[in-house]
N, C-alpha and C positions, 0 to 999 in steps of 0.2 A: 644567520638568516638571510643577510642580501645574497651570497654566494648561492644558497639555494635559490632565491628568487631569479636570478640572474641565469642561472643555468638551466632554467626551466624556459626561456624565453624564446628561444628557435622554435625549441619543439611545440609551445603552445601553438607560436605563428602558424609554424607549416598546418596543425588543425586547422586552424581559423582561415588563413589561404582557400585551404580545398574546399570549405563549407562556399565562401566566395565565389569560388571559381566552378562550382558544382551551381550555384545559382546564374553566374554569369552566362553558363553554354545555353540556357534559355532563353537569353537574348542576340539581337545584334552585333557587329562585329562593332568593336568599339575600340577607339583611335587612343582612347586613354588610360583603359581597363583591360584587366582579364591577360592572358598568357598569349600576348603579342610579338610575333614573330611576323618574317613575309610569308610562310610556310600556312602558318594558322590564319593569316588574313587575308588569303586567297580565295577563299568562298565561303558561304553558308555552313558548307557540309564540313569543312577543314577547321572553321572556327569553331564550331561545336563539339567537334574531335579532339581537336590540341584542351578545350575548356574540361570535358571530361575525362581524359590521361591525367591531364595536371592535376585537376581535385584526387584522384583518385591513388597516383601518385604521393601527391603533397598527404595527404590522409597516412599511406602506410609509413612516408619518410617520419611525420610528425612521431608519430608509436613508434617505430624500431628509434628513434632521436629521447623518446618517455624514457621507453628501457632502457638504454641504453645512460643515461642520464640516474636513473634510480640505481640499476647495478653501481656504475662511479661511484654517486653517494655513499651509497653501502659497503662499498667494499675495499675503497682508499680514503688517504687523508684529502679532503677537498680544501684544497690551498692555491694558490695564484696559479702556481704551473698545471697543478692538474686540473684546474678550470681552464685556462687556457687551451691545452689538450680536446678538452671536451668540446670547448668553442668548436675548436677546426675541424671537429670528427664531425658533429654537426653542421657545419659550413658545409662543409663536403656533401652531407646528405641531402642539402637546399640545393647545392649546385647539380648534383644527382638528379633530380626531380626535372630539371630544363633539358638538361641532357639527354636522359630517356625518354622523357616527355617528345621532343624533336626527333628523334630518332626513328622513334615510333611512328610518328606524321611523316617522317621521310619515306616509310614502308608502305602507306597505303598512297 
């Protein structure tokens, strides 16, 4: 039971991030919140940009991180290494989310 609880934890976050950050692009640019870069805290219009990439992002990372987390469960033995595995498949996909997220702000 904790190995399932445990391996559900990225993926809940990235949900719960994007609900955040889908609330945050409605506010001000904020010094200590929200998907802070110097890219997104450049103005008005760039902060609210990078806020709604990253929710929306962080949303589909969280779901393909579920599936991808239930497939594992179902279909190996869930043991240390293949939890670990899963961590960094996951890691990756949080990392993903800054990544594109930026990249994207870099384009307009």
């Amino acid at each position: 039971m904790y190995i399932l609880i445990v391996s559900f934890i990225i993926p809940i976050t990235l949900i719960i991030l994007s609900i955040y950050l889908s609330y945050k692009a409605k506010s001000k640019i904020s010094k200590h919140s929200g998907f802070r870069t110097k890219l997104s805290m450049k103005d008005e219009k760039s902060w609210y940009k990078a806020q709604k990439l990253a929710s929306k992002y962080s949303f589909y990372g969280g779901i393909i991180a579920i599936i991808l987390t239930l497939v594992f469960i179902n279909v190996g033995d869930i043991n240390e290494k293949n939890l670990l595995i899963l961590t960094f498949i996951q890691l990756f996909i949080l990392i993903s989310v800054s990544l594109i997220t930026q990249i994207n702000l870099k384009k307009h």
